[in-house]
N, C-alpha and C positions, 0 to 999 in steps of 0.2 A: 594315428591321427584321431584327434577328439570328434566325437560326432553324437548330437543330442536324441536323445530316447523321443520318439513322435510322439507321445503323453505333452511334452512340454513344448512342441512346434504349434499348440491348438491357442488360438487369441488369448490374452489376457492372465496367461499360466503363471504363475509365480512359485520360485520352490527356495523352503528355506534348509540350514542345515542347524543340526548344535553337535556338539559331542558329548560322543553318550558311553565310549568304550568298549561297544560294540552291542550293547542292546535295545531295546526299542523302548521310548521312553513318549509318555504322556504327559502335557501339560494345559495346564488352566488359563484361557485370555480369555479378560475381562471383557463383555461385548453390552453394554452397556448397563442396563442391571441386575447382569447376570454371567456367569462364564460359559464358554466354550472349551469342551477338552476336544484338543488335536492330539492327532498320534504321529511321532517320529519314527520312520521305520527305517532300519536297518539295511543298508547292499552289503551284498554277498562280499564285494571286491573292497570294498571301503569299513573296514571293522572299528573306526574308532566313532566313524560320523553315522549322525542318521538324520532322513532326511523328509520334509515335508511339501504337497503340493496342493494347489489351490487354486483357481480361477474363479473363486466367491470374493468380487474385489471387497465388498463391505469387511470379510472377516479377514483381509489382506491386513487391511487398511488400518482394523484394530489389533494385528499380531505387530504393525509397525509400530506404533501407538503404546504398545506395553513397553512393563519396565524391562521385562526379559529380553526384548530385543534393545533396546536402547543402550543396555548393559554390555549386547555384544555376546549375550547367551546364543541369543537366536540369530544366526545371519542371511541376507539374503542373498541368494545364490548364482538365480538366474528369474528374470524378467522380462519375458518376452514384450512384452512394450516398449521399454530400452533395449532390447537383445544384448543384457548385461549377463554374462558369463563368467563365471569363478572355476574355470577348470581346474584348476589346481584341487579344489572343493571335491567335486565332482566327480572327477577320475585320477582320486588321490596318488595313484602308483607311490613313487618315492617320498613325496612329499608327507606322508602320513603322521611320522613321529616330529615333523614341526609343532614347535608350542604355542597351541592358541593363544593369540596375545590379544589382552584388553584393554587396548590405548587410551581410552576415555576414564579410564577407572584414576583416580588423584590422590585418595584416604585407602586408607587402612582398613574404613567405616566400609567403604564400599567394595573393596577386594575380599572381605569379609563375607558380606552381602553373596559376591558372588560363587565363593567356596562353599557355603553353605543351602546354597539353592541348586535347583536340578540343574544339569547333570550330574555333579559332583558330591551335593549332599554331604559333606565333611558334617561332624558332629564339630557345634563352636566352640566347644571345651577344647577340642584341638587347635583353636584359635584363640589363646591366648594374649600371643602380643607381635609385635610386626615380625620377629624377627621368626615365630612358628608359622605366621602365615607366607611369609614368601618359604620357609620349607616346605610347606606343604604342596604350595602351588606350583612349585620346581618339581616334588615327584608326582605330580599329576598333568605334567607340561603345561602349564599355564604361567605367562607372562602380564608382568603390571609395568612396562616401559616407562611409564607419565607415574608412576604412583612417587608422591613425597614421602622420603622419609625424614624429615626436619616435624 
């Protein structure tokens, strides 16, 4: 049975995840003229996700707000103000080699975008043209379900 780490039972906690492959991975949100780097860290039992938490709703607020999250980089997990839970996320057990899928992604333009951004950093030269970017995103388990190919 799933049962939440007391860190995330305290008001107002928010925890996000992204996939990182099993390392710990820092990123830049923009907090108004200026960034903030957060660190994504790594659980011992979940190697492919890492994971971030917060109760600074303003810097919530603008991790929601970025293109990283919007894109479906960054997802949110669990929020104790909705007591919205992604176990699946969380206590990945079997579910692990599911491929992140990024249903909002439409273009090329932007499955692009997201290959070559953290976590996955693909160099674009490997991004050629559609048909190298869904290889690529297939051996990196990543799904573009909505993406047009016309």
């Amino acid at each position: 049975m799933f049962s939440l780490p007391l860190f995330l039972k305290q008001n107002n906690m928010k925890q996000y995840r992204i996939r990182t492959e099993g390392v710990e991975h820092t990123l830049p949100i923009e907090t108004g003229t200026s960034n903030t780097y957060i660190t994504f860290e790594k659980e011992e039992k979940n190697t492919k996700d890492a994971f971030y938490s917060s109760n600074d709703k303003e810097l919530c607020e603008h991790i929601e707000k970025s293109s990283l999250y919007k894109k479906g980089i960054i997802k949110l997990v669990f929020d104790t103000e909705e007591n919205e839970v992604d176990t699946a996320t969380i206590d990945a057990g079997d579910n692990r080699d599911e491929p992140v899928v990024y249903d909002k992604v439409k273009t090329f333009k932007e499955a692009k975008e997201i290959l070559t951004a953290a976590p996955y950093n693909v160099p674009i030269s490997h991004l050629g043209n559609g048909e190298k970017i869904m290889k690529k995103a297939n051996e990196l388990g990543v799904s573009f379900p909505n993406l047009r190919t016309d």
